[in-house]
C-alpha positions as CSV (number, residue, x, y, z in Angstrom):
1,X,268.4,41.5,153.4
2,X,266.8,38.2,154.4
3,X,269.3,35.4,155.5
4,X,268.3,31.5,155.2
5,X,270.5,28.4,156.6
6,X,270.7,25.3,154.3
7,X,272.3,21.8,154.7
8,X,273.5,19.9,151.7
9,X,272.0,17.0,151.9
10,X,272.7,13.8,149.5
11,X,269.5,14.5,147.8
12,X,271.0,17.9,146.4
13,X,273.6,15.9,144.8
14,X,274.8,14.5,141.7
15,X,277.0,11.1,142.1
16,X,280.2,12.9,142.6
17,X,278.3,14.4,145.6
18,X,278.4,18.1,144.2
19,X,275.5,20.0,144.4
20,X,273.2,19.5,141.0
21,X,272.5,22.7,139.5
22,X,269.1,23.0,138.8
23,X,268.7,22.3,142.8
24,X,270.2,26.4,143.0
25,X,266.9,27.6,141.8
26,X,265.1,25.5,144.6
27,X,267.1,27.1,147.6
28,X,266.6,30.3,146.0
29,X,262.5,29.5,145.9
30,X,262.8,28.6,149.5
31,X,264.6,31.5,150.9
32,X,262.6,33.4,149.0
33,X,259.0,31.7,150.2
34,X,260.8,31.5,154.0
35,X,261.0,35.4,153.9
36,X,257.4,35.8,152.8
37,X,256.8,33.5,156.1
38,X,259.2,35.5,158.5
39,X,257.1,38.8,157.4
40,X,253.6,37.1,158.4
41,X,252.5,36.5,154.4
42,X,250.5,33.4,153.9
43,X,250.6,31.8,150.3
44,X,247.6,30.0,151.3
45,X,245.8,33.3,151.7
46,X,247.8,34.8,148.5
47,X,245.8,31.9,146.5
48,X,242.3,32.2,148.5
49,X,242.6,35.7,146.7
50,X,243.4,34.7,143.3
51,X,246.9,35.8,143.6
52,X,250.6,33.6,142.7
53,X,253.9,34.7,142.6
54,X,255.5,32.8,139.5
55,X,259.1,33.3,138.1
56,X,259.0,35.2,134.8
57,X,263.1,35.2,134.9
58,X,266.2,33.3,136.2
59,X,269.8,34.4,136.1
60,X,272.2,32.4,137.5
61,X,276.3,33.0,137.8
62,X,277.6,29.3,139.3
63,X,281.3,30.3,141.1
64,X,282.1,27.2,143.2
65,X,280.4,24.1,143.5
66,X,278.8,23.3,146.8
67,X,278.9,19.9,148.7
68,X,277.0,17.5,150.4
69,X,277.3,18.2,154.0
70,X,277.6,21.6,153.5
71,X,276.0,24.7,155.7
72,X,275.3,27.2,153.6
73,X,273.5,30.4,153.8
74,X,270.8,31.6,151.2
75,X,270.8,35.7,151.2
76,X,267.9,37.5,149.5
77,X,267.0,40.8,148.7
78,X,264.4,43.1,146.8
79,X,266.4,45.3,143.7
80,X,263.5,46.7,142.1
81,X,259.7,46.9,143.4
82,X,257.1,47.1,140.9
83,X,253.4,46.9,140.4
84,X,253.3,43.2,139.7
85,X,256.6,42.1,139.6
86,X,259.8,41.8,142.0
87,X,263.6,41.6,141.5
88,X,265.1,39.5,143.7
89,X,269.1,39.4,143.9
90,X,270.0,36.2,145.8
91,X,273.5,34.4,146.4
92,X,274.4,31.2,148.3
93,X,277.3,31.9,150.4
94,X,279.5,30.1,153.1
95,X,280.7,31.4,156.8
96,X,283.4,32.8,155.2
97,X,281.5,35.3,152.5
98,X,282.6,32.9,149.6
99,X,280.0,33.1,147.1
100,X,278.6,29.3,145.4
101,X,275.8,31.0,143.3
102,X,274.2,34.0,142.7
103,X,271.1,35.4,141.3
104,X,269.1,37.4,139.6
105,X,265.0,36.1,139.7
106,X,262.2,38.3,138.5
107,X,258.7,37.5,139.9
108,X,255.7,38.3,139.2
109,X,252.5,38.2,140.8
110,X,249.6,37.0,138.7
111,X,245.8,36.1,138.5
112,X,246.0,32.3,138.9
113,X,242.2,31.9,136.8
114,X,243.2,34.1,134.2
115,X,247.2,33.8,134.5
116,X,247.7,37.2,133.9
117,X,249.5,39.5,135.5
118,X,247.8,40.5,139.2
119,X,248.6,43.6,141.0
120,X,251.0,43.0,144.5
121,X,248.8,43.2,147.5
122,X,250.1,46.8,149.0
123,X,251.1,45.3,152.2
124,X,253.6,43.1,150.4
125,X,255.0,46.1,148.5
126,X,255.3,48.0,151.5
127,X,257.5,45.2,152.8
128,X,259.8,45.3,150.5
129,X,260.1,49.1,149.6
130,X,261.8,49.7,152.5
131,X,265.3,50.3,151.7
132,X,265.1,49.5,147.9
């Protein structure tokens, strides 16, 4: 499990200063991308070899609005590791445990020149097999 701080800033809003929904999917992207950093995996490097993770899937459950000003947390984890593809399970959370959103993303990794699917560098599925 991979944990992520966020602050709601006005930007994340809508005029009624409740968090716009579409803006979910980016702070799942980022906790997602900030645990890829925390683990030493470069995206730069991941693109030098042909390789980009792109999301083939997004299920989302909205159970209480967030608000601007708000500290959040963005928890992430691996469901199912496969050859080219990755199930994330992800859920924006307060202090207190209550749930905002929750997710289910699929990923998968792909040949950016022939945007096909691409097979997960083994050192990146060794990260996340442990425990899945």
């Amino acid at each position: 499990m991979f944990s992520w701080p966020i602050f709601i800033y006005y930007e994340d809003t809508d005029a009624g200063g409740v968090v716009y929904h579409a803006n979910y999917l980016k702070f799942f992207e980022r906790a997602r991308t900030q645990w890829l950093n925390a683990l030493g995996i470069s995206q730069t490097d991941l693109l030098a070899g042909d390789r980009a993770f792109a999301v083939k899937h997004a299920e989302l459950d909205f159970c209480k609005p967030a608000r601007l000003e708000q500290n959040l947390i963005v928890e992430t984890k691996v469901n199912k590791v496969k050859r080219a593809s990755l199930l994330f399970e992800q859920r924006i959370i307060d202090e207190d445990g209550v749930v905002y959103c929750k997710g289910m993303i699929l990923v998968a990794c792909i040949s950016l020149s022939q945007m096909k699917p691409k097979a997960i560098p083994k050192h990146i599925i060794k990260e996340f097999s442990c425990g899945c």
